[in-house]
C-alpha positions in Angstrom: 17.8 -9.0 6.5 15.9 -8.5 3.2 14.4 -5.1 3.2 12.4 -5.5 -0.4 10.8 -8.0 -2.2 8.4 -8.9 -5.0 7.0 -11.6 -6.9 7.0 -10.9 -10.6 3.6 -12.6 -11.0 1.8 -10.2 -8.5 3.8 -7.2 -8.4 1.3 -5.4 -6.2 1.2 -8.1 -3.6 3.1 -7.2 0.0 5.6 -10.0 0.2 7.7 -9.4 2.9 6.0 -9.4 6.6 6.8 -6.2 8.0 5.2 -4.5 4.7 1.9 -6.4 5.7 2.3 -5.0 9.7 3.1 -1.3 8.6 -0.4 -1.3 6.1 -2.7 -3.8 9.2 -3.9 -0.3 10.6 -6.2 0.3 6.8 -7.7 -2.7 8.1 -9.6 -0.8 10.7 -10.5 2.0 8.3 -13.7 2.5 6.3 -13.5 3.6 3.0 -14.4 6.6 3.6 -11.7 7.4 6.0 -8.8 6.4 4.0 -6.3 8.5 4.0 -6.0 10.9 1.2 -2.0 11.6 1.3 0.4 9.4 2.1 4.1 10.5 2.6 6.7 7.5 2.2 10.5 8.6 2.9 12.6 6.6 1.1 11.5 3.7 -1.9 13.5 0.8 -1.5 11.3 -1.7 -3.7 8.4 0.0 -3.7 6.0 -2.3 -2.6 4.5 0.1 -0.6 4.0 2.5 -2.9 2.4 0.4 -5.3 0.1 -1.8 -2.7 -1.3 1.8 -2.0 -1.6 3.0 -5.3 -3.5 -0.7 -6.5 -5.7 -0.7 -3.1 -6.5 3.4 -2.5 -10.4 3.6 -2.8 -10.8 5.2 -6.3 -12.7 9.0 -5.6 -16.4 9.3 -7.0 -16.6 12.1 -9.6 -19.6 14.4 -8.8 -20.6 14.6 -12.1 
């Protein structure tokens, strides 16, 4: 079973289809309700980490 994968092209891109399934459930979120801290145990490739980092709502400064 491949556990980790990514395209070079479009390293922020979920390749593999369990990666899509464990991030379906932002799909129901507004943006104001995403969350604001996300614990992953354990990297592997990473494309978790880095589809959440690309794709988190960016906070609105006050200012």
């Amino acid at each position: 079973m491949t556990q980790g994968a990514m395209r070079i092209a479009r390293p922020w891109n979920l390749e593999l289809d369990y990666t899509k399934e464990m991030m379906a459930s932002l799909l129901l979120r507004d943006e104001s309700r995403f969350p604001r801290k996300v614990l992953l145990i354990g990297l592997g490739a990473a494309s978790l980490t880095k589809f959440l980092y690309r794709n988190q709502p960016r906070p609105t400064s006050p200012w």
